[in-house]
C-alpha positions in Angstrom: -84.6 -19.4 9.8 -87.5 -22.3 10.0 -88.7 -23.3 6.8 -92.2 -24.2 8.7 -95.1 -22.1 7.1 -95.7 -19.0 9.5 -99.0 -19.4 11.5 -101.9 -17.8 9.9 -102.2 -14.8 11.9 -98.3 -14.1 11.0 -99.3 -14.7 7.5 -102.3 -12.0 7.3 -100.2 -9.3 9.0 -97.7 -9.4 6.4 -99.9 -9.6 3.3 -101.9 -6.9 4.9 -99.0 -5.2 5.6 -97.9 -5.9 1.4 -101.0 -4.3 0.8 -100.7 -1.2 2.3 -97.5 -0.6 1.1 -98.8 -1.0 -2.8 -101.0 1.4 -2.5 -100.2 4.1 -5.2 -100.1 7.7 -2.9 -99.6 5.8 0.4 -96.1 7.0 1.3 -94.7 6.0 5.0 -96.4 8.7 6.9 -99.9 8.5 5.7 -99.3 4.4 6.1 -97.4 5.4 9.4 -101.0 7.2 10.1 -103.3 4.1 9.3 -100.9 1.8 11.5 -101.0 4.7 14.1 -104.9 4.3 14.3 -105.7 1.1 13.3 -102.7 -0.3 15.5 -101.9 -3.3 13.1 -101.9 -3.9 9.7 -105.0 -6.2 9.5 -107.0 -3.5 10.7 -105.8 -0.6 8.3 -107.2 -3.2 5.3 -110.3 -4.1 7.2 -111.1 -0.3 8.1 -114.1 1.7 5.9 -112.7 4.4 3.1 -114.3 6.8 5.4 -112.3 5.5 8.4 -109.4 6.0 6.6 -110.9 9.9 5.4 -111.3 10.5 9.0 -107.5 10.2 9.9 -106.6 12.8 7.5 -105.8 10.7 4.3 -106.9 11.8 0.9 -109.7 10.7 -0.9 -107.4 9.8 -3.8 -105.8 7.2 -1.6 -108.8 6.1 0.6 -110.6 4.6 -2.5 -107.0 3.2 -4.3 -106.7 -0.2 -4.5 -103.6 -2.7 -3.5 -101.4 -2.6 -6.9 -101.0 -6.4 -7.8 -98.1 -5.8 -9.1 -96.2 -4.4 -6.7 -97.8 -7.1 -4.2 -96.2 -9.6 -6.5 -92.8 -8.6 -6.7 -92.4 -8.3 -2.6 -94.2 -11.6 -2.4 -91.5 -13.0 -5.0 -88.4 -10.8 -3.2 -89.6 -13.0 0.4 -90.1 -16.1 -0.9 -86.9 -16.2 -3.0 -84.5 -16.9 -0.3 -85.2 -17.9 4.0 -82.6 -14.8 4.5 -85.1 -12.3 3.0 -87.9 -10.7 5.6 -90.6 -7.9 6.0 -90.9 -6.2 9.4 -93.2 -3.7 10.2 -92.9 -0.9 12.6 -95.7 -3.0 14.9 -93.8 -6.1 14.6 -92.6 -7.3 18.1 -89.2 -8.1 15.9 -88.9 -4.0 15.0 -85.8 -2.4 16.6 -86.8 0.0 19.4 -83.9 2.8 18.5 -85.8 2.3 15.5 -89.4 2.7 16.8 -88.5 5.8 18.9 -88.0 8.3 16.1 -90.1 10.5 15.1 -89.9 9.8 11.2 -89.3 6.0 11.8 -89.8 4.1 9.0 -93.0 1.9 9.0 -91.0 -1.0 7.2 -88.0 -2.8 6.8 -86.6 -5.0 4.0 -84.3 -7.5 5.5 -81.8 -9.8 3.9 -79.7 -11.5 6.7 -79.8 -12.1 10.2 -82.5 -9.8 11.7 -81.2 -10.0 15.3 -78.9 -8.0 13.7 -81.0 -5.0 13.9 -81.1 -5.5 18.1 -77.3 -5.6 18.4 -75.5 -2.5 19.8 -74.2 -0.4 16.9 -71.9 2.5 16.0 -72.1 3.8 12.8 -68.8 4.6 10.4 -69.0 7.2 7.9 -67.1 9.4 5.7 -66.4 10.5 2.2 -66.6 7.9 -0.9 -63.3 9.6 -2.2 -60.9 9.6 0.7 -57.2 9.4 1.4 -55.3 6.1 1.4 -55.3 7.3 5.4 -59.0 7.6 5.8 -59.6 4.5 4.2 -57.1 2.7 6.3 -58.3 4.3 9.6 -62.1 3.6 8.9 -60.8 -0.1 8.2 -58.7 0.0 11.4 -61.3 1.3 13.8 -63.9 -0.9 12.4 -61.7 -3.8 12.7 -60.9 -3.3 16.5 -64.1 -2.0 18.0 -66.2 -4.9 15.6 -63.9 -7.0 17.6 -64.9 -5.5 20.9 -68.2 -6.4 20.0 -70.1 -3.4 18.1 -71.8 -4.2 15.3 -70.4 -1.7 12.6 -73.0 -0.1 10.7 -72.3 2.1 7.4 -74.5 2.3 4.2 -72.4 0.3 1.8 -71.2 3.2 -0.4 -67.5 2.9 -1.8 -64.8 4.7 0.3 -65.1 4.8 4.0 -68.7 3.1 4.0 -67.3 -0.3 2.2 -63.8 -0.2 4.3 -65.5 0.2 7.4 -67.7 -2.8 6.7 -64.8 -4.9 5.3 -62.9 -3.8 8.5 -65.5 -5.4 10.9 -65.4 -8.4 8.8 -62.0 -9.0 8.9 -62.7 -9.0 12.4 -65.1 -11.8 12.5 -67.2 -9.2 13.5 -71.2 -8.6 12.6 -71.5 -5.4 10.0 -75.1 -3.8 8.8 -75.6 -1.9 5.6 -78.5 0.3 5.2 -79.1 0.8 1.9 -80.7 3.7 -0.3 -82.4 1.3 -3.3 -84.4 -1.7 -2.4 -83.1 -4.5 -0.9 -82.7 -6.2 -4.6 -80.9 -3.2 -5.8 -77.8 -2.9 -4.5 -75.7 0.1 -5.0 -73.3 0.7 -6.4 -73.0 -2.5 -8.1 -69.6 -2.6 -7.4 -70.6 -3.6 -4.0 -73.2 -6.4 -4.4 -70.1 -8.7 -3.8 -69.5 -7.0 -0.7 -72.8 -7.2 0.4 -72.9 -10.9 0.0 -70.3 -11.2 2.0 -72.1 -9.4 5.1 -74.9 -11.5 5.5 -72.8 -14.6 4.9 -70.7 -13.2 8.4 -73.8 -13.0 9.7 -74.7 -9.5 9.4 -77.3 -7.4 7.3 -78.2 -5.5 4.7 -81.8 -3.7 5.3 -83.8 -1.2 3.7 -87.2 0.7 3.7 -88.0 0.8 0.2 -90.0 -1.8 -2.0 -88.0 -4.3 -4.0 -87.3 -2.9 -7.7 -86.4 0.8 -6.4 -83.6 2.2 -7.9 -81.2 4.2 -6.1 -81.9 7.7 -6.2 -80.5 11.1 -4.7 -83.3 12.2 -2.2 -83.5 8.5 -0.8 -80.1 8.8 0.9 -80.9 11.5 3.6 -83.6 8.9 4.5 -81.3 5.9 4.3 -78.8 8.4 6.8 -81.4 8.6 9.0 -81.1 4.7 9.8 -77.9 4.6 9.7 -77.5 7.3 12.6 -81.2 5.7 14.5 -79.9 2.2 14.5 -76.6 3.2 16.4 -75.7 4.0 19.6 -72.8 6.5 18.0 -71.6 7.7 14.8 -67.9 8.2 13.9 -67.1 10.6 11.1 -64.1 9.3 9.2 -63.3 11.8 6.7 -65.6 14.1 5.0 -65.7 17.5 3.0 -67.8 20.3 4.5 -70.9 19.6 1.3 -70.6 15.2 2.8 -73.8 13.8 3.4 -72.0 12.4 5.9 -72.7 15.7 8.0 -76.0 15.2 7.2 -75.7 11.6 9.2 -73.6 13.3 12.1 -76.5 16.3 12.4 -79.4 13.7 12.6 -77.2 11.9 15.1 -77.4 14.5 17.3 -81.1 15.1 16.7 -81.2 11.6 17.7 -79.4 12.1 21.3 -76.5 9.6 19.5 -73.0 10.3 20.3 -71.0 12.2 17.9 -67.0 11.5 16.8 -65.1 12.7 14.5 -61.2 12.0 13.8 -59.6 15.4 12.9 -56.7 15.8 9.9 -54.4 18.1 8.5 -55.8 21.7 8.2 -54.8 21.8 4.4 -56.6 18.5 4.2 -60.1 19.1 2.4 -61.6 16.2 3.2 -60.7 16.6 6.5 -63.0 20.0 7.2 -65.6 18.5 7.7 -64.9 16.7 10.6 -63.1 19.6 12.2 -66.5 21.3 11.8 -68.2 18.9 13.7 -65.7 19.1 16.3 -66.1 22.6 16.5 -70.0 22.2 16.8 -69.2 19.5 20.0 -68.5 16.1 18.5 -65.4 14.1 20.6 -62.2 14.3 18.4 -61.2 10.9 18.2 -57.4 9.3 18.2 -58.1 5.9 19.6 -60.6 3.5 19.4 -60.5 3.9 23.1 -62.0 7.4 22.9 -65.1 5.9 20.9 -65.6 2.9 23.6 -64.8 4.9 26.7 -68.0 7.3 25.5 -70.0 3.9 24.8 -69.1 1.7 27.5 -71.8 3.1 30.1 -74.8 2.1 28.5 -73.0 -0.9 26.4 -70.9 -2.5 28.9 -72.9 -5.8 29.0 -72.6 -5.9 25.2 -69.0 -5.4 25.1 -65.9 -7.6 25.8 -64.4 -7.4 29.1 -61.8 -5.2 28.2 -64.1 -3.2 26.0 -66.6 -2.4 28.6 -63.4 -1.1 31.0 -63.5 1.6 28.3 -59.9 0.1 28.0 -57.3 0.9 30.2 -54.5 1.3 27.6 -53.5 2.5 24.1 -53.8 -0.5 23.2 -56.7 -0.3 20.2 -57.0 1.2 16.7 -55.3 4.5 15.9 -55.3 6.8 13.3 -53.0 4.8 10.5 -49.1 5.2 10.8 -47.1 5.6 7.5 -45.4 3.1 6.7 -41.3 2.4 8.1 -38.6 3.3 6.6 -37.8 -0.4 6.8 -40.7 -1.2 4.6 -39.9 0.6 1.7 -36.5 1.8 1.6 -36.0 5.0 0.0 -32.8 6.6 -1.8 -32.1 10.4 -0.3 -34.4 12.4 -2.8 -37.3 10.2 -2.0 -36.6 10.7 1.5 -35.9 14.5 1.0 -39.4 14.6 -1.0 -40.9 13.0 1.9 -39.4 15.1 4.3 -40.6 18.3 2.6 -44.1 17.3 2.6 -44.5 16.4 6.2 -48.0 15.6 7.4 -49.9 18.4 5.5 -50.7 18.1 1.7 -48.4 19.7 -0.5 -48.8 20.9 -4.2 -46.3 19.7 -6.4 -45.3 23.1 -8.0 -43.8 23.9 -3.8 -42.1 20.5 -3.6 -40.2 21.2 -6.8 -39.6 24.7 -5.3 -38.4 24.0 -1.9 -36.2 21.1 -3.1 -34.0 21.8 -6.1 -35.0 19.2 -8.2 -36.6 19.2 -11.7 -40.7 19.1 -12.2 -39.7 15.8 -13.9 -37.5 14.5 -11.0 -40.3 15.5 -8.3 -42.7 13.9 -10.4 -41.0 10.8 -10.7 -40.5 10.5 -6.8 -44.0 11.0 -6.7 -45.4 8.4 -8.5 -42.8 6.3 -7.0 -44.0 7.0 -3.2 -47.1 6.8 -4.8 -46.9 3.7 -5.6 -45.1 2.9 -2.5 -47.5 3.8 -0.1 -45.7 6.5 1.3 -48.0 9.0 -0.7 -51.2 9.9 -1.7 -52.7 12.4 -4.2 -55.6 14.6 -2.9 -58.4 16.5 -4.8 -56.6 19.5 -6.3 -53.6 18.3 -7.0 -52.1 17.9 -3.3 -50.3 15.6 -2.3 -49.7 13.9 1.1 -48.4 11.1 3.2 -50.5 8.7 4.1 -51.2 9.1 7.7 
């Protein structure tokens, strides 16, 4: 971005803009009602308190002043770095899948490259506890379709969110992370790292709320909502049947988005929720192929050549193999162990049962295709292979 001072007009839209958004008691739909009819910023903050009374806002709010405060710390948050940027929903720069809702949001805190926002997306999503599996497939499928030129979009939580966006990095590919803190408040920490990293590969990380907001639980059905508007598609990774990642795939449909889910082992928990939204009409999903093949109608000019033939072969990401035999070789119990537990999850107490062996032995080949691998320990003391 310039560093050239933004013309004056520029300027007063986004300190009117500021202003609004201190206002203790505004909230996005009575600001989204002001910008309705006013039609830009400027003239919200030049409009009477009766004006405002007359477009059904309270008197509370009509008479409250900008906090200076608050003004001061998104003033600070922009000017701190050329990456940082506030776009309102009347902004010519304001994404139109965006725009189109019917809760959009009436601002967005940007760190990164805003074109970003105007780039054609599909959403990855899925439980921040998954299997080795899960994580590995939301890495793979991020990886390849970032490289057929989606942007990858996910809200930077830990477990699928975070491997789907380090999968489109590793691609070279563009990733955007909608977050539910302020843009200065990145959670959880663990990720702030990770979040650097995207807007280094020339991606995002956006928000609606003010700088200094902390993360908290009802701001991440919001943040979902963004997640699902921005994209053309959401993929469900892996998710329990309470995931907010439902919630993502439900206001995806609301949203005329295209729903996907990969499906898993009926014993699998985490993998019920997904089968749930197959049931309900998402496309079950092996292949990338099946994800661009929905997507490359509308996205074909957007998508690499092969990409926009909704490829012709088998060619692109797949749910993740376990690893060969060659890989890690295993002595006959191991093998036996791994045999036995096939591609459902197993509880120990059966594998001990079914096999011969002591509780000791069948731990000890546990933790040893555990480490491996070859193995994988499930919520409720399953166990299963990593696939």
């Amino acid at each position: 971005m310039s560093s050239a001072p933004r013309p004056p007009a520029a300027n007063r839209a986004r300190d009117a803009l500021i202003q609004l958004l201190s206002i203790r008691g505004m909230g996005p739909r009575r600001l989204g009602l002001l910008l309705d009819g006013f039609g830009t910023p400027e003239a919200a903050v030049d409009a009477s308190a009766h004006q405002w009374r007359e477009l059904g806002l309270p008197e509370g709010v009509c008479h409250a002043n900008p906090d200076a405060e608050k003004c001061d710390a998104i003033h600070g948050w922009l000017a701190a770095s050329d990456s940082h940027h506030l776009i309102g929903r009347h902004d010519p720069g304001f994404p139109d899948r965006l725009r189109e809702l019917p809760d959009a949001p009436v601002a967005l805190f940007c760190r990164g490259r805003v074109a970003s926002l105007h780039d054609p997306q599909l959403a990855i999503v899925g439980s921040r506890t998954p299997t080795s599996g899960g994580r590995q497939n939301a890495f793979a499928f991020a990886e390849h379709l970032a490289a057929q030129g989606l942007t990858i979009t996910s809200g930077l939580a830990l477990g699928v969110d975070s491997a789907a966006h380090r999968g489109a990095l590793a691609a070279g590919g563009i990733t955007v992370a909608v977050l539910g803190s302020g843009p200065d408040r990145i959670y959880p920490p663990e990720n702030e790292s990770l979040a650097d990293e995207i807007v280094a590969g020339g991606g995002l990380v956006v928000s609606e709320w003010l700088p200094g907001t902390g993360p908290k639980r009802g701001h991440f059905p919001r943040r979902n909502r963004l997640i699902s508007g921005l994209s053309h598609g959401v993929l469900v990774v892996e998710a329990s049947l309470k995931s907010g990642s439902l919630i993502t795939a439900r206001l995806a449909g609301e949203q005329a988005r295209d729903v996907f889910a990969i499906p898993g082992s009926i014993h699998n928990p985490l993998a019920r929720g997904c089968h749930q939204l197959i049931r309900e009409g998402a496309k079950l999903v092996e292949t990338g192929r099946d994800v661009l093949e929905e997507l490359a109608p509308a996205l074909g000019a957007y998508l690499s050549p092969a990409a926009a033939r909704a490829g012709q072969d088998d060619s692109g990401a797949h749910a993740s193999e376990p690893p060969s035999a060659e890989e890690f070789p295993l002595d006959p119990d191991q093998q036996h162990i791994l045999d036995l537990l096939g591609y459902d999850p197993q509880p120990a107490d059966r594998l001990i049962e079914a096999s011969g062996l002591t509780a000791a032995e069948v731990s000890s080949i546990l933790l040893m295709l555990e480490l491996a691998g070859q193995v994988a320990t499930l919520p409720g003391g399953l166990y299963a292979r990593t696939s």
